[in-house]
C-alpha positions, 0 to 999 in steps of 0.5 A: 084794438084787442083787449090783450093790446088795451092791456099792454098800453096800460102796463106801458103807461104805468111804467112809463109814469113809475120812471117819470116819478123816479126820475123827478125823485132822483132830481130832486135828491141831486138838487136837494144834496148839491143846491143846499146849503149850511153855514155853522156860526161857532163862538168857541171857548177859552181854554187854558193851557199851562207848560213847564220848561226850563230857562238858563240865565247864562251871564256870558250872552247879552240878548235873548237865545230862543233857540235854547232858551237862555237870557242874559243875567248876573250871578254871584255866587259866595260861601257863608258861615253863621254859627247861633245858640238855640234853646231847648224846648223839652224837659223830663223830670226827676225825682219825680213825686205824685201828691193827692188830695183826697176826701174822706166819707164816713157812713158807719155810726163811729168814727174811724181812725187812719193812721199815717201810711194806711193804704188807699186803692183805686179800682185799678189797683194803683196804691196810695199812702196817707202822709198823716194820721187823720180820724173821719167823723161818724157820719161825717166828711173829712177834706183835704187830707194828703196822699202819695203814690206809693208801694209797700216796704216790708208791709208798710205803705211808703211814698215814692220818691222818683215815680217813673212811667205814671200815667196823669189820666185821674179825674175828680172823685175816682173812688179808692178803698181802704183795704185795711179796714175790716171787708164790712165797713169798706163800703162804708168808709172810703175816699174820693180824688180832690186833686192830683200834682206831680213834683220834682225837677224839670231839667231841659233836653235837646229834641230832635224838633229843636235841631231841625228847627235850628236847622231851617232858621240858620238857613232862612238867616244865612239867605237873608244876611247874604242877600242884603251884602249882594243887593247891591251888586246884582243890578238888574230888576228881578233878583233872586237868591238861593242856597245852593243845594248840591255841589258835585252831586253831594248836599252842598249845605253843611250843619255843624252839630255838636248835640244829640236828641236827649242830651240834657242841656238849656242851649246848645250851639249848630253852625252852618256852611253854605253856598249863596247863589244870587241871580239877577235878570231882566222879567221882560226877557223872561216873560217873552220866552215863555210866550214863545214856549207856549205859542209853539205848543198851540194846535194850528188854528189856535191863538194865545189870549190874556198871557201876563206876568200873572201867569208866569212863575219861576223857581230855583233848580240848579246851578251849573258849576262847569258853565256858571249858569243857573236853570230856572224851573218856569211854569206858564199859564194863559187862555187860547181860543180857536180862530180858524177850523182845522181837521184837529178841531172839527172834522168836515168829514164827521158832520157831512150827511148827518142830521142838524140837530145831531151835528149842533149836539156833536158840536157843542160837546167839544171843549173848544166851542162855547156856542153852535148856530147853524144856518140852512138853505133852504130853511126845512133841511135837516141834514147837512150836505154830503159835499164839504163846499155846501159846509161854511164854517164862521168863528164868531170872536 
């Protein structure tokens, strides 16, 4: 054999092992993708889902209307009048008189003299008068004398007798001057704030709090009388009553106010017209209807739990006048769990081919699922396989 034909065998040879290899390679990937096997074991997660609708309680129907959502109840629905007295809690005062007392200070080697109306000036330039003729020893301490808010009068200082506008922000020892005294013994002989009082006549006033305050206890009052005449009537166990907010479109509640904001009186008398609604039904009907509403809100592969009257709350809307209904405005709350796989919830086909550690984060991030366990055959694959049969899924309650 030529070395030319040694030459071509070993070529042939290398081929031939090359495709061997490849081969065995490409088994191996077709038993590695269709042989293995992961099973993803998921506790999922309560979740809460909470939905507000409108239920009628419509007294012409005698069982539970799903359809429309409506039960059978009672409604009763009266005018009230109530008219009550109220006492005002403001006031202004008149002839309104601002009293100080004030301590004298002497330094200077004499005595001074003040005669009755000697001027005293704050650092504000606010005047008093001295209300009596008063002498400060040398060296000395005079306490207690009286002063009064003033002005001047052809010159002289007179207290005012109706102080309007007078700002109380004094406090202890403000210091006044005596401009009268010659400009070198200011510094000398002085005053300090004792004490301060404004006079006069307090006279009430209605406030616009009061009537408003008036406003809401007539109504509070007028619910409770009129719920205590129907509590008997409504017999079923859930009552409930209302003041009756519109009537054709217009505010159905009417004060009858014959006072204004600032009129000067002790008491003052507010009536009220009203219309009462008082609603009886039966809780069961109610609370079956809301689990109705909120399990035809679930996500298929998903269960309602822990639904109870807890969850439930209902409130007055409106009461229909043409159909004698009332609609109550309902707000349901419980917790759902997943308790099958769907695409909505977990996609087959975003996990197929990717790696497990990947799929086990992936998974975790959803609000459903609390925990991920994934399971592989055989025990070293890492990835998941690329056919959705080789993927089991278990809900793990």
């Amino acid at each position: 054999m030529s070395n030319l034909d040694i030459q071509r065998v070993k070529i042939y040879k290398k081929m031939a092992v090359s495709f061997v290899i490849l081969t065995l390679f490409l088994l191996f990937i077709i038993i590695f993708f269709s042989l293995g096997k992961v099973k993803i074991i998921i506790q999922p997660e309560k979740q809460t889902i909470l939905q507000k609708f409108i239920v009628t309680i419509n007294p012409n129907i005698f069982e539970t209307n799903y359809n429309d959502y409506d039960i059978p109840g009672k409604i009763i629905r009266v005018k009230k009048t109530l008219t009550k007295r109220f006492k005002a809690t403001g006031f202004k005062t008149t002839n309104q008189k601002v009293e100080a007392q004030v301590d004298f200070y002497n330094n200077y080697s004499r005595s001074q003299p003040l005669v009755k109306t000697t001027r005293l000036l704050d650092s504000k330039g606010e005047l008093f008068c001295l209300e009596k003729t008063v002498r400060i020893p040398a060296g000395g301490k005079l306490e207690g004398v009286s002063a009064c808010k003033g002005e001047l009068r052809n010159g002289v200082c007179s207290c005012l007798e109706n102080v309007k506008n007078f700002k109380n922000n004094y406090t202890k020892d403000v210091k006044f001057t005596i401009p009268g005294l010659w400009k070198g013994l200011q510094n000398d002989i002085y005053a300090k704030l004792s004490k301060i009082d404004i006079t006069g006549n307090k006279i009430s006033i209605i406030t616009e709090k009061d009537i408003n305050q008036a406003k809401q206890e007539l109504k509070k009052e007028v619910l409770s009388n009129t719920k205590q005449e129907l509590e008997k009537e409504i017999n079923f166990p859930i009552k409930m009553y209302f003041i009756d907010r519109y009537e054709q479109g217009k505010d159905s509640v009417k004060f009858d106010t014959q006072v204004k904001p600032g009129e000067q009186k002790e008491n003052f008398d507010i009536g009220i017209t009203a219309n009462i609604i008082g609603v009886g039904f039966n809780e069961n009907n109610l609370l079956e209807l809301a689990k109705d509403y909120l399990s035809s809100n679930l996500e298929n592969g998903e269960e309602l739990t822990d639904f109870s009257s807890k969850g439930v709350r209902f409130e007055f809307n409106k009461y229909n006048q043409s159909e004698k209904t009332v609609n109550l405005k309902v707000t349901a709350q419980a917790n759902i769990l997943i308790n099958k796989i769907n695409k909505k919830i977990i996609d087959k086909d975003k996990i197929l081919g990717k790696k497990i550690k990947e799929t086990k984060e992936f998974l975790n991030s959803l609000p459903q699922i609390k925990t991920v366990e994934i399971k592989q055959w055989p025990s070293w694959l890492d990835r998941i396989p690329s056919v959705k049969d080789r993927v089991e899924i278990e809900i793990k309650q």
